[in-house]
C-alpha positions in Angstrom: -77.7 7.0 -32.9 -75.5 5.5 -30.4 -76.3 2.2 -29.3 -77.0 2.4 -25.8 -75.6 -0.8 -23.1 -78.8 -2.2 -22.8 -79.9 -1.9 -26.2 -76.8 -4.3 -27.1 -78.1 -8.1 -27.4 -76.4 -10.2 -25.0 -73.2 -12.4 -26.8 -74.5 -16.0 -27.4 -72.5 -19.2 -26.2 -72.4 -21.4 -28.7 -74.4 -24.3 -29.0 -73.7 -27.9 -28.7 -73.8 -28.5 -32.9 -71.2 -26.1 -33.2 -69.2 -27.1 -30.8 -69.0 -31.1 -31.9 -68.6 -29.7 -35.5 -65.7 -27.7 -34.6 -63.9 -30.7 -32.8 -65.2 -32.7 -35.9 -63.1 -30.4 -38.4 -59.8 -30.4 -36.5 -59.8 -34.0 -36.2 -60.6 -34.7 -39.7 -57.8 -31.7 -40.3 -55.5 -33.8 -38.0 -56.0 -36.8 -39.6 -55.5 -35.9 -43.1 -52.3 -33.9 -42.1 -51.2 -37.3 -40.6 -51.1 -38.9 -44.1 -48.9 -37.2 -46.7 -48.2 -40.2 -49.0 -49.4 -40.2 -52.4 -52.4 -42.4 -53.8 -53.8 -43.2 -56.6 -57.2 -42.5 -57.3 -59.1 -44.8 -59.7 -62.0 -43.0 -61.5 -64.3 -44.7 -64.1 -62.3 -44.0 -67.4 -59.2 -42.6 -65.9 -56.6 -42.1 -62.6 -55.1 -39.7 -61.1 -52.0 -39.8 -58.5 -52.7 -37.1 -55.6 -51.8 -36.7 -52.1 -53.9 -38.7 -49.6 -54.8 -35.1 -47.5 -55.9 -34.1 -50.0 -58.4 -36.6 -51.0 -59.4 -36.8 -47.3 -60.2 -33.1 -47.2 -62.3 -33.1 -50.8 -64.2 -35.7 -49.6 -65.5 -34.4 -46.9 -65.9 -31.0 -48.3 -68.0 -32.4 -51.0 -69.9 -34.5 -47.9 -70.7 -31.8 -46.6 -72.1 -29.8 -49.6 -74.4 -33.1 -50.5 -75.8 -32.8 -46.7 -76.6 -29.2 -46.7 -78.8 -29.0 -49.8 -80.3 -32.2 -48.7 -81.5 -30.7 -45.5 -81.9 -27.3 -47.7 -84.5 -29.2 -50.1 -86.2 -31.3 -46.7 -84.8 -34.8 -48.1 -82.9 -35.4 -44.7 -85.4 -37.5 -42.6 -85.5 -35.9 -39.2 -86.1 -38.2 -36.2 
């Protein structure tokens, strides 16, 4: 069956999370474009030499993993 026009749900605008985490990404995608020099990264028994975008973009990758399963397991405190 054909959907009909007023079977259609209307298109949603997004919301104001979405919007603040989209300008959120492409400054923190700015930012770490901004620095291309090398670093060195000191870990407990070892280093590592790796490019400072790099490092900025894994870190808040893995940010944002730890967040979402601490809301997903209710450990986030919510105001």
């Amino acid at each position: 069956m054909a959907e009909t026009p007023q079977e259609r749900t209307p298109a949603r605008r997004p919301d104001t999370r979405q919007v603040l985490t989209a300008v959120a990404v492409v400054l923190l995608g700015w930012f770490a474009i901004s620095n291309w020099q090398s670093v060195t990264i000191h870990f407990w028994l070892s280093t590592a030499k790796a490019p400072l975008f790099l490092v900025i973009v894994l870190s808040a990758l893995l940010g944002g993993i730890v967040i979402r399963f601490a809301r997903r397991r209710g450990g986030a405190p919510k105001d």
